[in-house]
C-alpha positions as YAML, in Angstrom:
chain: A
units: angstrom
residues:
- id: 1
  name: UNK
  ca: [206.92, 124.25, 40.46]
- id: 2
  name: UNK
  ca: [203.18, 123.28, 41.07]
- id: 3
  name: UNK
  ca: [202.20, 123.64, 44.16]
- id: 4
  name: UNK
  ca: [199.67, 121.99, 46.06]
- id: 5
  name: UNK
  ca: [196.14, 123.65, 47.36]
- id: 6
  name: UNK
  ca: [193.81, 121.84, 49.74]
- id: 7
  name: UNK
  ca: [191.00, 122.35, 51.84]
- id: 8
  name: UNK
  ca: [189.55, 120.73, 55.02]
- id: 9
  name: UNK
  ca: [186.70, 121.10, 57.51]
- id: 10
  name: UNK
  ca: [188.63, 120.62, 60.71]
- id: 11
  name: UNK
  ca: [185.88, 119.47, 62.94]
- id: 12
  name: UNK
  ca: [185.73, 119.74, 66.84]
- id: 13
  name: UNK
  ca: [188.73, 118.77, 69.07]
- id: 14
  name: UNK
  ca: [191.28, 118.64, 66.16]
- id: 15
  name: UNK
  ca: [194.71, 120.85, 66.18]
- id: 16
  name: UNK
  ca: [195.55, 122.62, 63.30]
- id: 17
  name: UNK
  ca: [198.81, 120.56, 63.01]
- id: 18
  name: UNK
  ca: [200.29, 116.81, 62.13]
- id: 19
  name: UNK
  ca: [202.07, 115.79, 65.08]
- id: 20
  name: UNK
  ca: [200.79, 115.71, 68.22]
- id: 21
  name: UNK
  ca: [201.92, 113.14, 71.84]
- id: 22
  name: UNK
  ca: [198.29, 112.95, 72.73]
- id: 23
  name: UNK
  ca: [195.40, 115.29, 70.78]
- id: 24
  name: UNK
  ca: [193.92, 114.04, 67.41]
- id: 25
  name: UNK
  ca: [195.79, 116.12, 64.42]
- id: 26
  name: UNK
  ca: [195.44, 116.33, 60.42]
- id: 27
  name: UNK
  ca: [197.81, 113.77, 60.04]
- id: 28
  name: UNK
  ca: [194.32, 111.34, 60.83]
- id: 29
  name: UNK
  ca: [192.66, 112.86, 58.35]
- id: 30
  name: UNK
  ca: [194.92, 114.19, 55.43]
- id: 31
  name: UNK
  ca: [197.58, 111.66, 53.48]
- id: 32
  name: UNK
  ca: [198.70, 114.33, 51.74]
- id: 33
  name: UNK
  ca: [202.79, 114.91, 52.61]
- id: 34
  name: UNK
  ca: [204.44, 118.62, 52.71]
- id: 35
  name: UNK
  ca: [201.47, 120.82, 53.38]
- id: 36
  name: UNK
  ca: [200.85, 123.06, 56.15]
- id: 37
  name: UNK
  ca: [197.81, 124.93, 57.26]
- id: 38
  name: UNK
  ca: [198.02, 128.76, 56.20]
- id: 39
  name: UNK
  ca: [196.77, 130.15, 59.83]
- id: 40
  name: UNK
  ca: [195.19, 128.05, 62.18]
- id: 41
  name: UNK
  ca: [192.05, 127.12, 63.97]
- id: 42
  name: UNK
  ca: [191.74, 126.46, 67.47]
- id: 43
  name: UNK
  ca: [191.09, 123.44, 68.69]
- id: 44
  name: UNK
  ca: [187.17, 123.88, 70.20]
- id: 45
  name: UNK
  ca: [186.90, 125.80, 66.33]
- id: 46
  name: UNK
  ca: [185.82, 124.20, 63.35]
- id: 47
  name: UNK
  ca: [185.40, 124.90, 59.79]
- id: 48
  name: UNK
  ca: [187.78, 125.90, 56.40]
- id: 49
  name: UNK
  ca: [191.12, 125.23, 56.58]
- id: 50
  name: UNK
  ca: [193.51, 125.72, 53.65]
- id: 51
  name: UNK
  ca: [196.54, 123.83, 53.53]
- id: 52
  name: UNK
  ca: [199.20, 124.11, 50.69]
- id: 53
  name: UNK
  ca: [203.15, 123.96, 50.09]
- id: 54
  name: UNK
  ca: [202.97, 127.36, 48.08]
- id: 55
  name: UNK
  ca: [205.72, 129.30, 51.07]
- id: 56
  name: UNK
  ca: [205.45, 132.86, 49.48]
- id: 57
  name: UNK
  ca: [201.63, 132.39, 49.26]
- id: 58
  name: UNK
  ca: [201.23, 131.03, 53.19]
- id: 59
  name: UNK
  ca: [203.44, 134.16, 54.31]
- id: 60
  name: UNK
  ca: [201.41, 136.58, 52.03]
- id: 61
  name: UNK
  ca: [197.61, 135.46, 53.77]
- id: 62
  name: UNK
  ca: [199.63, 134.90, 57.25]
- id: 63
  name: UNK
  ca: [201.23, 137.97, 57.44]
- id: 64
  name: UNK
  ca: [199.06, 140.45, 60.12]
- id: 65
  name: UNK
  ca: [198.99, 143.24, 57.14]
- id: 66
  name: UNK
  ca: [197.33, 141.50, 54.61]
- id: 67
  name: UNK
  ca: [193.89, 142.13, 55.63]
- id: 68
  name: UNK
  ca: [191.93, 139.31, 53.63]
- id: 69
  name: UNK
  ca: [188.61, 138.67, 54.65]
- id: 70
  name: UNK
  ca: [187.15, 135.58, 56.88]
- id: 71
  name: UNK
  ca: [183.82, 134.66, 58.26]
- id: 72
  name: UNK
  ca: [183.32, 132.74, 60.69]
- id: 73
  name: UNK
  ca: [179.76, 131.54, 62.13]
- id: 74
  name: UNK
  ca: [179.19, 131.45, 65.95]
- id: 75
  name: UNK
  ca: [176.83, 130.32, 68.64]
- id: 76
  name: UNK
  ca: [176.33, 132.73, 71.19]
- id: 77
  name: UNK
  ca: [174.97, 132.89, 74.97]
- id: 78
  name: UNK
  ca: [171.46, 134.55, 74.72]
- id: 79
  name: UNK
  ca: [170.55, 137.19, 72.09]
- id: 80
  name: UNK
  ca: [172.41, 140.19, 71.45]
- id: 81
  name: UNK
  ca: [170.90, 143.41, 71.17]
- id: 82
  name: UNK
  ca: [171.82, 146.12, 68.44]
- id: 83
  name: UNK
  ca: [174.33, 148.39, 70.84]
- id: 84
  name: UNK
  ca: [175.94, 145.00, 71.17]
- id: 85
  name: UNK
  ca: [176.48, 144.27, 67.22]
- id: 86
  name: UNK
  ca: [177.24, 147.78, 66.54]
- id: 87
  name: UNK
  ca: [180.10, 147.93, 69.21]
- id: 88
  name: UNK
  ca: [181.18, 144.69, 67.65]
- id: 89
  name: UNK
  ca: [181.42, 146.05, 64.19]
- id: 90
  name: UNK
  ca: [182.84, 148.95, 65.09]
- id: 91
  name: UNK
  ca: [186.16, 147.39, 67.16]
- id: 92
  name: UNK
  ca: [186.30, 145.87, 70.25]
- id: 93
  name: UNK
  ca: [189.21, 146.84, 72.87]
- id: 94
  name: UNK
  ca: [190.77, 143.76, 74.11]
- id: 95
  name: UNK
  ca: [193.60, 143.70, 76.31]
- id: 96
  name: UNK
  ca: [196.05, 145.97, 74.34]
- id: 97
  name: UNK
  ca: [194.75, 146.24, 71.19]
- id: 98
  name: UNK
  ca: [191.40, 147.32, 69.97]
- id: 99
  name: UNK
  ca: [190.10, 144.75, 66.60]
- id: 100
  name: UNK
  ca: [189.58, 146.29, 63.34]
- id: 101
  name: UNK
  ca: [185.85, 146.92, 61.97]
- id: 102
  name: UNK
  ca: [184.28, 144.26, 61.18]
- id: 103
  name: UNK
  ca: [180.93, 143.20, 59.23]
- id: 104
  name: UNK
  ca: [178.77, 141.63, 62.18]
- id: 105
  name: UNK
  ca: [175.20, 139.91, 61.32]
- id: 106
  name: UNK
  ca: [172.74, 138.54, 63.81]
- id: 107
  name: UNK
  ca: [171.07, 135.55, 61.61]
- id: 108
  name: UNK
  ca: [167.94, 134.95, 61.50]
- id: 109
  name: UNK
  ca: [168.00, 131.44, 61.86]
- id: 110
  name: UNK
  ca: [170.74, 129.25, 62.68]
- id: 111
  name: UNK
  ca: [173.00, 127.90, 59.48]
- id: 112
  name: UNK
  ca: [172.61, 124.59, 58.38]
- id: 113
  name: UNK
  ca: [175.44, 122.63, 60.06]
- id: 114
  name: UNK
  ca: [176.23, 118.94, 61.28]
- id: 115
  name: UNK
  ca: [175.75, 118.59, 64.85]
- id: 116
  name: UNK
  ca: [179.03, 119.15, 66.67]
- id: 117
  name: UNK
  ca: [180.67, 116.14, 68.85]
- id: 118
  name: UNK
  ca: [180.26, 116.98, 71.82]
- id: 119
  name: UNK
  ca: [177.31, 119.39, 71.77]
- id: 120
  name: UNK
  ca: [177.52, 122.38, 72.94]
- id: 121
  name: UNK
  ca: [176.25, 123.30, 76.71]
- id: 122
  name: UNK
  ca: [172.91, 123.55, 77.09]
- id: 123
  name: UNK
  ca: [170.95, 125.87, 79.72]
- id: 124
  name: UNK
  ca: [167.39, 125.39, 79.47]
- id: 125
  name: UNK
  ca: [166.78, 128.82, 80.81]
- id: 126
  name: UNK
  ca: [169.16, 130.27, 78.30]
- id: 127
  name: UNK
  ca: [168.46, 131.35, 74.84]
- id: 128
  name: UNK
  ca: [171.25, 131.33, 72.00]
- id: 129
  name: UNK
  ca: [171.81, 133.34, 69.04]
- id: 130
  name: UNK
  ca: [174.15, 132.93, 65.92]
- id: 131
  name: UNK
  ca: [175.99, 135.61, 64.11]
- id: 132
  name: UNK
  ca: [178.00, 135.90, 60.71]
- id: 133
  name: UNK
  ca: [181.54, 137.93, 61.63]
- id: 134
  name: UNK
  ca: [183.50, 138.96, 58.33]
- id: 135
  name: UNK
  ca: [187.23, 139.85, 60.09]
- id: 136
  name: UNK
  ca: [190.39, 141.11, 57.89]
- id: 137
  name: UNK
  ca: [192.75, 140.46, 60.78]
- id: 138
  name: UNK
  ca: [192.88, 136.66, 62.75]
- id: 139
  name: UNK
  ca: [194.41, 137.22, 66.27]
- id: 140
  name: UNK
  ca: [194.35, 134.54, 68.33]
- id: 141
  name: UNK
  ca: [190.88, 133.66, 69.96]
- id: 142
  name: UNK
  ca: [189.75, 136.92, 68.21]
- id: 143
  name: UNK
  ca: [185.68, 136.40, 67.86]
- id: 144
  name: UNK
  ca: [185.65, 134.49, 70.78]
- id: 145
  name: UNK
  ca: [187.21, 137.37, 72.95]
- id: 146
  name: UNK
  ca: [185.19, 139.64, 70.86]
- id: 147
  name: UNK
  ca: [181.82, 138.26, 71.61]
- id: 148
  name: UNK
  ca: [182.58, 137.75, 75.54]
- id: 149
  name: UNK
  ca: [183.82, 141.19, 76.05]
- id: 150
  name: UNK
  ca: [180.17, 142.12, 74.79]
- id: 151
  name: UNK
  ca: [178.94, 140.27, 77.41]
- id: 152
  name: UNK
  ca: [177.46, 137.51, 74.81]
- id: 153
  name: UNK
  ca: [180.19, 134.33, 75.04]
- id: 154
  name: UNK
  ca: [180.61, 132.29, 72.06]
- id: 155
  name: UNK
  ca: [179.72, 128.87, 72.47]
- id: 156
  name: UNK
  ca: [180.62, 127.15, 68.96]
- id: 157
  name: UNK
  ca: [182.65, 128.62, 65.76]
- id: 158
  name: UNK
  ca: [182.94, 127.69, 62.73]
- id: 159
  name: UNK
  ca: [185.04, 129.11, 59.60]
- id: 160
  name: UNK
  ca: [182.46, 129.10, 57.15]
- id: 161
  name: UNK
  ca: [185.19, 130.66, 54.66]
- id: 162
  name: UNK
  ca: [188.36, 132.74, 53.91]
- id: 163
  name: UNK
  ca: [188.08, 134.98, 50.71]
- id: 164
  name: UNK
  ca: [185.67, 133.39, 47.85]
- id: 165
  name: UNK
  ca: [186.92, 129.52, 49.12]
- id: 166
  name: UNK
  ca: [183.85, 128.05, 51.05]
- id: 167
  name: UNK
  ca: [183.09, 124.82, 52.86]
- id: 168
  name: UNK
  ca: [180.90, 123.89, 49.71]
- id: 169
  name: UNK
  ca: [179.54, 120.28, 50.60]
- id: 170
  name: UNK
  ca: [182.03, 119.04, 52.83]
- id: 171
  name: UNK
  ca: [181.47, 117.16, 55.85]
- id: 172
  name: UNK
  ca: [183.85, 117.64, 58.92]
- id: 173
  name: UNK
  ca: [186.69, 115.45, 58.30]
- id: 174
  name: UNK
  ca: [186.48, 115.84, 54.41]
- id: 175
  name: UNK
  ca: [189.05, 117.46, 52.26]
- id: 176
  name: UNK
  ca: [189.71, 118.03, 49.07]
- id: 177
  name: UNK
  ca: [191.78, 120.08, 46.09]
- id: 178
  name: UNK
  ca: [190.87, 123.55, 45.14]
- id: 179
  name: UNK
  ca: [189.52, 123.68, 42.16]
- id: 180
  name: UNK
  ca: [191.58, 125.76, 39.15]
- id: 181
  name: UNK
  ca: [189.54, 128.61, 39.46]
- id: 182
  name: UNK
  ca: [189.48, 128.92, 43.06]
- id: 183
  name: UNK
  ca: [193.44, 128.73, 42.94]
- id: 184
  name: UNK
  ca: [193.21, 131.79, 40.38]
- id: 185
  name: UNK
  ca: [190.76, 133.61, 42.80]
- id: 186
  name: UNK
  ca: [193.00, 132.67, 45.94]
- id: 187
  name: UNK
  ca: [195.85, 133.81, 43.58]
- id: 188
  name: UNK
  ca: [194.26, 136.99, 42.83]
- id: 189
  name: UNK
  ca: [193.13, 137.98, 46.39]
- id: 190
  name: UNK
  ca: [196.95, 137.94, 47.27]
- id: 191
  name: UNK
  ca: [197.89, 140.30, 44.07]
- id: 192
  name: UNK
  ca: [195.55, 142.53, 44.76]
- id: 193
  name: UNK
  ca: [196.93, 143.20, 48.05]
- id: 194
  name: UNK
  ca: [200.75, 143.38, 46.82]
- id: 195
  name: UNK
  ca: [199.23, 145.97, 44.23]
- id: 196
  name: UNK
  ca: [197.91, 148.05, 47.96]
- id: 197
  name: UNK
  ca: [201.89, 147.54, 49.27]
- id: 198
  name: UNK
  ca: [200.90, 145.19, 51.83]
- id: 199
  name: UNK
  ca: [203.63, 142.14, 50.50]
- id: 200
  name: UNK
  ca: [206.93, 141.41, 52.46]
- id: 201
  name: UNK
  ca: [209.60, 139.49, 50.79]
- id: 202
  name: UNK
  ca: [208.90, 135.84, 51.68]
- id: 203
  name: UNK
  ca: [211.81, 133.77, 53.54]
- id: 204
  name: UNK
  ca: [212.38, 129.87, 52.38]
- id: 205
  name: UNK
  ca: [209.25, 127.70, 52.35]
- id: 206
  name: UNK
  ca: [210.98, 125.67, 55.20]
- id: 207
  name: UNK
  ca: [211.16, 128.77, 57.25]
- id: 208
  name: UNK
  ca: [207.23, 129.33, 56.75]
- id: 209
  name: UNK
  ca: [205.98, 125.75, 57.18]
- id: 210
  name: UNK
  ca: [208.82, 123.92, 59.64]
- id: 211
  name: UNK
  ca: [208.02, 126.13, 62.55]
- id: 212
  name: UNK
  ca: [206.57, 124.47, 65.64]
- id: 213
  name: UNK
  ca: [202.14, 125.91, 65.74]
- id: 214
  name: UNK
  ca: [201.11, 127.19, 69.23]
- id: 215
  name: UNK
  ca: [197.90, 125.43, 70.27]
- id: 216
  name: UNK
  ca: [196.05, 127.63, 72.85]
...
């Protein structure tokens, strides 16, 4: 069977879903049929999403032990100092779990993005800073809860990518297929974490993709 690979920068005030009573979804966006985000982004998030119909691969990259890598760009309250970034790469304790390390980078200047709709708040007296995060875990809310419990709230995010698959040129509300050879590398980053023991026996791809997705 061929299965289908996609991705789409999900911009501001989207769910990571098709059907929604009242919010805007994919479905305005994406006329592709039978695909289903692998993970989610949250609806004040923006950035990569991949979507596909590949079951065993969306349970592989979903499943909490396969630790694949995403990083994620976000806007922060003020700037934070170096105790700040090192507690943040070293595991945060929220609520009742503490977050894996993580790579944490405070950027020099801020990425070049499109402007978000709405902006974000603005405080004159306020200065903001932006950081690269690299996670291998995605709780929900993770870098946002992650950056407030340093005492440095995150005021946007955006996926800039999971594994080697980037935004590229996209423009929120753009999609497109992944190329061959990012479908190999995407392939690959799942092997080489079967090879580590991390894979569970996938159920039916209508088990993975039919279940209802929690917007918080």
């Amino acid at each position: 069977m061929d299965y289908r690979y996609l991705i789409f920068y999900k911009p501001y005030d989207v769910l990571s879903q098709f059907t929604d009573a009242e919010r805007t979804t994919l479905k305005s966006f994406i006329p592709v049929s039978d695909v289903y985000p692998v993970g989610r982004l949250d609806r004040d998030s923006e950035g990569l999403l991949l979507l596909t119909d590949d079951g065993p691969l969306q349970h592989r990259l979903c499943h909490p032990r396969f630790r694949h890598p995403r990083t994620y760009w976000a806007q922060v309250e003020r700037i934070p100092d170096e105790a700040s970034l090192k507690h943040l790469r070293q595991g945060i304790t929220i609520r009742d779990y503490t977050t894996l390390p993580a790579q944490v980078e405070l950027l020099a200047r801020a990425p070049q993005l499109p402007p978000r709709d709405p902006p974000i708040r603005f405080r004159k007296q306020v200065p903001t800073a932006w950081l690269q995060l690299t996670l291998h875990e995605g709780k929900n809310r993770q870098v946002r809860r992650m950056t407030a419990a340093v005492g440095f709230p995150t005021l946007r995010l955006v996926r800039r990518s999971i594994g080697q698959l980037t935004l590229g040129t996209l423009q929120p509300g753009q999609w497109r297929y992944l190329t061959p050879d990012e479908q190999r590398n995407l392939h690959q980053l799942v092997s080489s974490q079967l090879i580590k023991g991390c894979d569970q026996r996938p159920s039916s791809k209508r088990r993975h993709f039919r279940r209802k997705s929690r917007q918080r």
